[in-house]
The first five atom37 places (N, CA, C, CB, O) and aatype in JSON, in Angstrom:
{
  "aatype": [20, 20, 20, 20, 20, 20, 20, 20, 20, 20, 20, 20, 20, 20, 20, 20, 20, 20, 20, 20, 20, 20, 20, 20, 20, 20, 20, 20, 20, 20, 20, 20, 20, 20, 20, 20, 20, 20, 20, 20, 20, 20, 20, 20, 20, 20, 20, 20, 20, 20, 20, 20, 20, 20, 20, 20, 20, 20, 20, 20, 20, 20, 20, 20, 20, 20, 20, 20, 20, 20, 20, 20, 20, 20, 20, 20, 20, 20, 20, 20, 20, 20, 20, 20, 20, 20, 20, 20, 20, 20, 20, 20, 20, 20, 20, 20, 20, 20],
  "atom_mask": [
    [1, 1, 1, 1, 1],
    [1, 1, 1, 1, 1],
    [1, 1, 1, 1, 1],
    [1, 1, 1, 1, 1],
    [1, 1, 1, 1, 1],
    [1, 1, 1, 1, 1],
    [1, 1, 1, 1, 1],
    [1, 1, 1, 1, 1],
    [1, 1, 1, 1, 1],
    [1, 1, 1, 1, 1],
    [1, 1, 1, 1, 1],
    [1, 1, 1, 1, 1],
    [1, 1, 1, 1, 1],
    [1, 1, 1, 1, 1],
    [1, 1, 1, 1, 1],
    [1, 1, 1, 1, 1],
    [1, 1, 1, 1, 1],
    [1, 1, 1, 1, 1],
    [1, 1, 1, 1, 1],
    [1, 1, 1, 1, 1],
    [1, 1, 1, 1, 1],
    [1, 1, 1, 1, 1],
    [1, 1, 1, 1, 1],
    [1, 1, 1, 1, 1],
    [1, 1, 1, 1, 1],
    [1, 1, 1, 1, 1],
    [1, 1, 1, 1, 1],
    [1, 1, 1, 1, 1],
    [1, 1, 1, 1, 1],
    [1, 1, 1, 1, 1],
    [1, 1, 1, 1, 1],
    [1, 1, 1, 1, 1],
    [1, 1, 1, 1, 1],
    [1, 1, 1, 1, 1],
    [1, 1, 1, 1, 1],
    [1, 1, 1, 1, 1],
    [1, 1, 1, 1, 1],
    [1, 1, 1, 1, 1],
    [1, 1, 1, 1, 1],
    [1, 1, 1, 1, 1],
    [1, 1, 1, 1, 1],
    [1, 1, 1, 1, 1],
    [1, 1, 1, 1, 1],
    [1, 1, 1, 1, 1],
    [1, 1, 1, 1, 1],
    [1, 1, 1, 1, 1],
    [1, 1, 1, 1, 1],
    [1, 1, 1, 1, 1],
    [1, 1, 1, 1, 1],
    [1, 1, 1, 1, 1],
    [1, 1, 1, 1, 1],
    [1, 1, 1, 1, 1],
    [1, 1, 1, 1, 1],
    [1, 1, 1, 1, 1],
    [1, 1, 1, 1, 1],
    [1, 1, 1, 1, 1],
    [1, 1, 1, 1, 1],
    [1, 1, 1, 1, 1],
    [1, 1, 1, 1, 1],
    [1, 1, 1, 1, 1],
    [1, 1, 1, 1, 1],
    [1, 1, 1, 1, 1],
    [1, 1, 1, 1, 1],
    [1, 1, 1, 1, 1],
    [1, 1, 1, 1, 1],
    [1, 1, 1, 1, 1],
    [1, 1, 1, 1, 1],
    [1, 1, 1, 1, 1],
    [1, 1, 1, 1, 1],
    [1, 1, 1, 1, 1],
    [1, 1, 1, 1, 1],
    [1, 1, 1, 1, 1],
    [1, 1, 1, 1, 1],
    [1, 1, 1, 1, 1],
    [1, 1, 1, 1, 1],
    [1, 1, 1, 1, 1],
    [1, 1, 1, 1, 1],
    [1, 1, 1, 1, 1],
    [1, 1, 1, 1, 1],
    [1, 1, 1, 1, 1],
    [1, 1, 1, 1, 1],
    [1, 1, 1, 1, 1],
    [1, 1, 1, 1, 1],
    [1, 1, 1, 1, 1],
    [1, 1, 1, 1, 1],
    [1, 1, 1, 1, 1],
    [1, 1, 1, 1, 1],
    [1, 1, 1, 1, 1],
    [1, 1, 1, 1, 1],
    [1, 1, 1, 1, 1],
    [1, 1, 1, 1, 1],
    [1, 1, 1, 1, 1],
    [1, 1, 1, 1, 1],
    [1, 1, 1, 1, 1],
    [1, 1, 1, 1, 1],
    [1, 1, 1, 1, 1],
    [1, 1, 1, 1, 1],
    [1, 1, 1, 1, 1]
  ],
  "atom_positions": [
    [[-30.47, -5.26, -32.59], [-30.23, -6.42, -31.77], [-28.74, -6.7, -31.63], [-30.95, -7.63, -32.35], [-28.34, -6.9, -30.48]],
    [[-27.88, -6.75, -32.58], [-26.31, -6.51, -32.58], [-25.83, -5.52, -32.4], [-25.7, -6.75, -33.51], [-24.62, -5.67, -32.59]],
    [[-26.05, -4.47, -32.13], [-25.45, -3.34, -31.03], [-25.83, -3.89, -29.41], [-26.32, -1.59, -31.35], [-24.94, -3.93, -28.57]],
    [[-27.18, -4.27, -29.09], [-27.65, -4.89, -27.8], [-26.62, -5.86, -27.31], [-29.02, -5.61, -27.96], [-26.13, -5.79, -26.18]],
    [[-26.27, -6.93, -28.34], [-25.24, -8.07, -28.12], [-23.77, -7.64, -27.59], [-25.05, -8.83, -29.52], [-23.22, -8.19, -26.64]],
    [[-23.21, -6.56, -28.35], [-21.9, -5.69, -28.31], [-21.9, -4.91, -26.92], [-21.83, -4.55, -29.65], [-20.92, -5.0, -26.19]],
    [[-22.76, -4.32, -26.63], [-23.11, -3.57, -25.13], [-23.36, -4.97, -24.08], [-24.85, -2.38, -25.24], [-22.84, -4.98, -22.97]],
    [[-24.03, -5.9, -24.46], [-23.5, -6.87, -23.24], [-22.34, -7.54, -23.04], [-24.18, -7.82, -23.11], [-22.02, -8.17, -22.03]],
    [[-21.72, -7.39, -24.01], [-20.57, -8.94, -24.13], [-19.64, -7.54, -23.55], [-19.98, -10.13, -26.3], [-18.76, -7.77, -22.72]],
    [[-19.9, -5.98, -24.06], [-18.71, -4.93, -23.04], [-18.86, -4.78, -21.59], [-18.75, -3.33, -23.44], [-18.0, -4.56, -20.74]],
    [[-20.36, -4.97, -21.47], [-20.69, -4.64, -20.07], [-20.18, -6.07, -19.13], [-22.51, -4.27, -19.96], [-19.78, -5.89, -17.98]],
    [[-20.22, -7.24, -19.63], [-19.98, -8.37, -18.8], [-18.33, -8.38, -18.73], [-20.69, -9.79, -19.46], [-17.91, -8.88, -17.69]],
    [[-16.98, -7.76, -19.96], [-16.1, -8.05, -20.2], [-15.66, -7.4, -19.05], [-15.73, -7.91, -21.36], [-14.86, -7.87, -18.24]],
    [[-16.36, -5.97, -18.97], [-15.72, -4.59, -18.07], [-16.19, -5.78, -16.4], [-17.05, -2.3, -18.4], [-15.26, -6.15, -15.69]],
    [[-17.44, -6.12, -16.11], [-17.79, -6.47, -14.65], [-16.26, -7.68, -14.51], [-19.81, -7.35, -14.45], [-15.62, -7.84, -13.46]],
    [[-16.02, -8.24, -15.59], [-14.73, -9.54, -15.05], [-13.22, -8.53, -15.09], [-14.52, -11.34, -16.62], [-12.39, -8.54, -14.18]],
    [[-13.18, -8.2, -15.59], [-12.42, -6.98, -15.47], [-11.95, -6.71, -14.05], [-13.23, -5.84, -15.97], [-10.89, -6.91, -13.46]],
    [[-13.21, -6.14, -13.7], [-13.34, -5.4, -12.53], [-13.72, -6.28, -11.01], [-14.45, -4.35, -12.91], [-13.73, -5.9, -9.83]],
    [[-14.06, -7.69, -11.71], [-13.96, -8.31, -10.44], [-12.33, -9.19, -10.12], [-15.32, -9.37, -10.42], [-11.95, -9.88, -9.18]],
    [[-11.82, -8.85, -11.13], [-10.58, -9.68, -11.02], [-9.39, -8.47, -10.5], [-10.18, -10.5, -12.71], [-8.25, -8.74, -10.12]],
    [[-9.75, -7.62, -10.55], [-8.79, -6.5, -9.92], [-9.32, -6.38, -8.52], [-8.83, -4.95, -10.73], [-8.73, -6.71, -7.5]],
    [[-10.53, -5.86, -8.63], [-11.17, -6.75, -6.75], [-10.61, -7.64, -6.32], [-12.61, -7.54, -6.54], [-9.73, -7.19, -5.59]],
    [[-10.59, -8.82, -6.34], [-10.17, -10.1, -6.12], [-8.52, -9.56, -5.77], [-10.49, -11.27, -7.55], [-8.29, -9.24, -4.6]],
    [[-7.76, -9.49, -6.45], [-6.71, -8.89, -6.39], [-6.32, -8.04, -5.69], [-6.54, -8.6, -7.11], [-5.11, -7.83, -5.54]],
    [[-7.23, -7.37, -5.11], [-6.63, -5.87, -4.26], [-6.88, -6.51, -2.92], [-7.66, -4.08, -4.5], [-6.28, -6.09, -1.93]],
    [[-7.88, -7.66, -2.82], [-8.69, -8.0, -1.31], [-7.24, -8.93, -1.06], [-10.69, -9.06, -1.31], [-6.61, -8.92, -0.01]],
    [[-6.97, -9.53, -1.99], [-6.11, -10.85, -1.95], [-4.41, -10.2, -0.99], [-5.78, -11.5, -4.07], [-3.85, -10.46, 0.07]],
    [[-4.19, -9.32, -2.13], [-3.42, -8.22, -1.12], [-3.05, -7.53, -0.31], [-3.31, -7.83, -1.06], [-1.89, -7.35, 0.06]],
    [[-4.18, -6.98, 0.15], [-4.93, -6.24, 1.62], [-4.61, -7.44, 2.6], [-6.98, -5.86, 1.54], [-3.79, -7.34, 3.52]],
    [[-5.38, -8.63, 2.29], [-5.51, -9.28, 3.43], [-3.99, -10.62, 3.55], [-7.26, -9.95, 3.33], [-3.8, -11.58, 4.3]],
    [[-3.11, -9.98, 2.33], [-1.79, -10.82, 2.74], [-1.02, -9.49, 4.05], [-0.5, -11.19, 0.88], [-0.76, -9.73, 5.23]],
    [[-0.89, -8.54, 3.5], [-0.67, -7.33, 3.99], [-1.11, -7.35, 5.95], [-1.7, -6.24, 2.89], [-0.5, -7.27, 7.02]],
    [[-2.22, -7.47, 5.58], [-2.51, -7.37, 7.1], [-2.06, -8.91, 7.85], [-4.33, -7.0, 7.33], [-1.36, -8.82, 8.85]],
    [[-2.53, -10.59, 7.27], [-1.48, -11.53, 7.44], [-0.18, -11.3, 8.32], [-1.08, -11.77, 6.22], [0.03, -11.57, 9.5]],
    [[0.65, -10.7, 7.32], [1.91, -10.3, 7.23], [2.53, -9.38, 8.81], [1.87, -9.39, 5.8], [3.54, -9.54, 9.5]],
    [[1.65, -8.65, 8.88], [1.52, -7.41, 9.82], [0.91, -7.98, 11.02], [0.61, -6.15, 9.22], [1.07, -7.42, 12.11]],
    [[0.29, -8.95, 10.93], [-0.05, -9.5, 12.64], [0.51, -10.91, 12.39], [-2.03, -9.57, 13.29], [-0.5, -11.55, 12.14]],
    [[1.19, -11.46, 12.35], [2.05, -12.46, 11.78], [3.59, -12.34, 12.37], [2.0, -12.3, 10.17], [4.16, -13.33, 12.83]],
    [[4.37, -10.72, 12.32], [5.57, -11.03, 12.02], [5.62, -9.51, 13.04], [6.13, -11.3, 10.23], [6.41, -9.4, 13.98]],
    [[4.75, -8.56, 12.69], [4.97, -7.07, 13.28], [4.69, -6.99, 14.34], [4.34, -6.02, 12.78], [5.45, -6.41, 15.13]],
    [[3.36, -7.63, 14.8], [2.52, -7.42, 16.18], [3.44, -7.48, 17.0], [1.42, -8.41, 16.6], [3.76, -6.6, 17.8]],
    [[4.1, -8.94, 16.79], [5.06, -9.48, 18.27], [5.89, -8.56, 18.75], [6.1, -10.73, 18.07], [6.51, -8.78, 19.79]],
    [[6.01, -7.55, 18.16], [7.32, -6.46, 18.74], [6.2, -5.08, 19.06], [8.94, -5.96, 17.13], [6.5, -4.35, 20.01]],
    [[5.16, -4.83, 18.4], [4.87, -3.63, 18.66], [2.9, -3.8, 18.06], [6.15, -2.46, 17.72], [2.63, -4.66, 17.22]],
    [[1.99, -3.05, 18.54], [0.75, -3.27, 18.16], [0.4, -1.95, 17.39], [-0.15, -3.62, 19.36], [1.12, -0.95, 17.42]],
    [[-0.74, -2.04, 16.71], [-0.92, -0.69, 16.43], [-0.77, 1.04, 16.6], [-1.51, -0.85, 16.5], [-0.71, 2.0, 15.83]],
    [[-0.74, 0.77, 18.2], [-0.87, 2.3, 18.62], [0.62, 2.68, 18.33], [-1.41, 2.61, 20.38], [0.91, 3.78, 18.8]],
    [[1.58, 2.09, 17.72], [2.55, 2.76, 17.24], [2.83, 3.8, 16.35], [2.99, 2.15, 16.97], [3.79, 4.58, 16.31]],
    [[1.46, 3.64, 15.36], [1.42, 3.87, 14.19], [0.64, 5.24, 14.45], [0.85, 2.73, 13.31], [0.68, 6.17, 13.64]],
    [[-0.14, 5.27, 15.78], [-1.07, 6.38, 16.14], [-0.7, 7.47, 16.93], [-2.08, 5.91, 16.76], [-1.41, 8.46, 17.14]],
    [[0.39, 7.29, 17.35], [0.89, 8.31, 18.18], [1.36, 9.97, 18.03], [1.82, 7.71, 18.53], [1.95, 10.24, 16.98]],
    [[1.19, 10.83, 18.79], [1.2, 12.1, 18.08], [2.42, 12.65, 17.51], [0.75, 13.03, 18.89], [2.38, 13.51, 16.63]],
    [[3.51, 12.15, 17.99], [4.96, 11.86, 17.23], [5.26, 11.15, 16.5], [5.81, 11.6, 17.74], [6.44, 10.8, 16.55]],
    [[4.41, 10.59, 15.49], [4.9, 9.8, 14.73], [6.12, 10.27, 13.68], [3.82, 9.33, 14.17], [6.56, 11.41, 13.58]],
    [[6.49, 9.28, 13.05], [7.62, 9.88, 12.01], [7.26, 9.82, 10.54], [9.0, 9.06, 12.12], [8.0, 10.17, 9.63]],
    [[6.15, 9.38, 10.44], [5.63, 8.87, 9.08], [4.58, 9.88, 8.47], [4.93, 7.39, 9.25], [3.48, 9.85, 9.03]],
    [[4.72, 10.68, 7.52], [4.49, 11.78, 6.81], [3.76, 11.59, 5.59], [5.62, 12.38, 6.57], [2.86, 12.29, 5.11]],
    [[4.42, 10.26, 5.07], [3.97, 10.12, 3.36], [4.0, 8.78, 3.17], [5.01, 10.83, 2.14], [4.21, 7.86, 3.95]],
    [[3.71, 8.82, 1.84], [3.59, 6.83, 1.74], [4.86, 7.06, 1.85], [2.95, 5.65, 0.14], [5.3, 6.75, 2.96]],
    [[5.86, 7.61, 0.91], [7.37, 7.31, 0.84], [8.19, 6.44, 2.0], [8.03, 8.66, 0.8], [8.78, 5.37, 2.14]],
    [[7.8, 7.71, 2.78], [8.54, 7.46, 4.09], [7.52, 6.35, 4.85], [8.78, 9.03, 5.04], [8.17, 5.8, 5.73]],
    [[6.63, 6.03, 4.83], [5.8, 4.73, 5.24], [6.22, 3.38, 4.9], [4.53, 4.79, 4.7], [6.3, 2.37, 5.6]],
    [[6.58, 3.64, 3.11], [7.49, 2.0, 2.71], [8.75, 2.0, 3.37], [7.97, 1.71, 0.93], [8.96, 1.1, 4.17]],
    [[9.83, 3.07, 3.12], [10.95, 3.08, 3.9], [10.85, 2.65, 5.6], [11.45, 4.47, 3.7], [11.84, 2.06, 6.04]],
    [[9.87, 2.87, 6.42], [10.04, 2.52, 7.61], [9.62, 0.91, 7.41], [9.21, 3.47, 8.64], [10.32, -0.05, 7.72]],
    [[8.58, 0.88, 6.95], [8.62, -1.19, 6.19], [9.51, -1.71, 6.16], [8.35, -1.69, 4.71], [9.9, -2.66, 6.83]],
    [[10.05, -1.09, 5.24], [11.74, -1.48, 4.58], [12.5, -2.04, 5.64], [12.75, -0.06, 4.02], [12.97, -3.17, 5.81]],
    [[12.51, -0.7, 6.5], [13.78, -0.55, 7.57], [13.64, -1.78, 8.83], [13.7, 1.23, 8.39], [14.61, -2.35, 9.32]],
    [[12.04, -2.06, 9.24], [11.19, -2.93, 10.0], [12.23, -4.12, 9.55], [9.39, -3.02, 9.55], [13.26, -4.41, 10.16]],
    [[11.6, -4.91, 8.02], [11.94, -5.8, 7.6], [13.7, -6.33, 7.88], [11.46, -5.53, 6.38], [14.21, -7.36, 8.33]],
    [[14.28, -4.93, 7.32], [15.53, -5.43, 7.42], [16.12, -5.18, 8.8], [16.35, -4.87, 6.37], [17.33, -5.33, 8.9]],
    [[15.47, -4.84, 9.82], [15.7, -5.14, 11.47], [15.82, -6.41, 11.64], [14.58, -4.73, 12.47], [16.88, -6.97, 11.9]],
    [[14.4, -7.11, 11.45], [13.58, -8.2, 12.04], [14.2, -9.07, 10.97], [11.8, -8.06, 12.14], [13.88, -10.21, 11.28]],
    [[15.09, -9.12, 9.63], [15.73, -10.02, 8.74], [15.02, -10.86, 8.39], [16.72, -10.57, 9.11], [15.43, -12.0, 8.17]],
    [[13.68, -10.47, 8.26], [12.72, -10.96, 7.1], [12.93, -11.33, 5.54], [11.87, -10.02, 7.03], [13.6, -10.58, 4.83]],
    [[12.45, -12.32, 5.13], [13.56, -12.31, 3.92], [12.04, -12.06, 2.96], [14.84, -14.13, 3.6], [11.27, -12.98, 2.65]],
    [[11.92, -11.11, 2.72], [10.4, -10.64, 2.27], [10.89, -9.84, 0.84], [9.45, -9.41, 3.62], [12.0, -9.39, 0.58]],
    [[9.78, -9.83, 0.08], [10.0, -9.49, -1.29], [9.95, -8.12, -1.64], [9.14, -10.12, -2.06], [10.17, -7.29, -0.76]],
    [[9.64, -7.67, -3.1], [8.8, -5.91, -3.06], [7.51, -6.58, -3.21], [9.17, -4.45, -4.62], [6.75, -5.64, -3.41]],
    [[6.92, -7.48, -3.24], [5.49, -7.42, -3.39], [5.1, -7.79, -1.48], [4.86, -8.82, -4.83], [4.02, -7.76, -0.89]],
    [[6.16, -8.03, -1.1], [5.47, -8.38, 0.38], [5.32, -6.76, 1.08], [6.7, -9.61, 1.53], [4.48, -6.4, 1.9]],
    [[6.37, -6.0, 0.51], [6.74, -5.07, 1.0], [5.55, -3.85, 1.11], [7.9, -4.85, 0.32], [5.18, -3.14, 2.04]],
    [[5.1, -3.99, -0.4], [3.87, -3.49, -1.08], [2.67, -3.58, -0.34], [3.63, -4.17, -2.28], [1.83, -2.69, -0.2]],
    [[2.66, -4.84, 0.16], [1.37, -5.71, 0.76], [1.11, -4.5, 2.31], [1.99, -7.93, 1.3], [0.38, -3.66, 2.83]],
    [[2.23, -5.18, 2.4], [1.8, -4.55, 3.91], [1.96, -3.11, 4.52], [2.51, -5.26, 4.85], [1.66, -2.67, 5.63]],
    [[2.75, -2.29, 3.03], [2.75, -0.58, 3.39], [1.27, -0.43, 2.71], [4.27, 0.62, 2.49], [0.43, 0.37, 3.12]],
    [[1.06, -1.39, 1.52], [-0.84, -0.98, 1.21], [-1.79, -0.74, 2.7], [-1.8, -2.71, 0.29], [-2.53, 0.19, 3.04]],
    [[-1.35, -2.13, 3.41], [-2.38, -2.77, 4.51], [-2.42, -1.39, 5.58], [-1.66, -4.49, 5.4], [-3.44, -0.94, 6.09]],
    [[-1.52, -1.04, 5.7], [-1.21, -0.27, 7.15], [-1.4, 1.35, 6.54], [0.72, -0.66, 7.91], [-1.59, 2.32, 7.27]],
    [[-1.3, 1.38, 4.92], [-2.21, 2.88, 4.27], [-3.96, 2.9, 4.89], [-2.34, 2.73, 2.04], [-4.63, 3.64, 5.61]],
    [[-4.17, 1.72, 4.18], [-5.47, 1.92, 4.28], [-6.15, 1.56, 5.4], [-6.0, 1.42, 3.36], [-7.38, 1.52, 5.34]],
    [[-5.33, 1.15, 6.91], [-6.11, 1.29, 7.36], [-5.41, 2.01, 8.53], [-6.83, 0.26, 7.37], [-5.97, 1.85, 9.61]],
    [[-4.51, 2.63, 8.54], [-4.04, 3.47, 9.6], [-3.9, 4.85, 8.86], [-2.63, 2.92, 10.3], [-4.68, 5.74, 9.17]],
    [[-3.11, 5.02, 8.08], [-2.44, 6.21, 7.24], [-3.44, 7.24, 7.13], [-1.95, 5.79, 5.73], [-3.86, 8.27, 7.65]],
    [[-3.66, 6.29, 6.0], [-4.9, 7.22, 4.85], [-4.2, 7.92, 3.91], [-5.93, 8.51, 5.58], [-5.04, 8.61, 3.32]],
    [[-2.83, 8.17, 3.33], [-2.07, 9.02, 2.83], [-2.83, 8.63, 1.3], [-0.35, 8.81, 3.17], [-3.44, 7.61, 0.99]],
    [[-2.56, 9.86, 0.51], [-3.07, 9.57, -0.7], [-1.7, 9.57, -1.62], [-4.26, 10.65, -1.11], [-0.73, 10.29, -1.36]],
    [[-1.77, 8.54, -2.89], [-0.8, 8.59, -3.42], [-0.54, 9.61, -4.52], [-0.68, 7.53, -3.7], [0.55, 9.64, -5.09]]
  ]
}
């Protein structure tokens, strides 16, 4: 019965665990995208990102063009904003794996 107790109190510790890193990744994603139709759209829409010339190869070079965006447009944005929205525009334009 106290091994039973030990396997629930791990199994419930691991589900909060794991819903608080959820919570966290959605919370992110959706500052990211925020951020990106908020501040990016107005100059340019997606199909920028789709085009058969693009310049963007890797995440690397994906944050650096962020970067470069930001410090165009003199955004006074953080590394976690920065984060946000090269995440947002991975996962749903890119796909690059890290």
């Amino acid at each position: 019965m106290r091994i039973q107790i030990i396997n629930l109190v791990k199994i419930l510790l691991a589900l909060t665990l794991y819903g608080t890193f959820s919570a966290q990744f959605t919370l992110a994603s959706d500052r990211g995208e925020f951020l990106y139709k908020n501040h990016c759209h107005d100059c340019h829409d997606t199909d920028v990102h789709v085009r058969e010339n693009r310049r963007v190869t890797s995440p690397q070079e994906l944050r650096a063009w962020v970067v470069s965006m930001i410090v165009h447009s003199e955004l006074p944005w953080d590394q976690e904003e920065v984060a946000d929205i090269t995440a947002y525009l991975n996962r749903t334009i890119y796909h690059f794996t890290e």
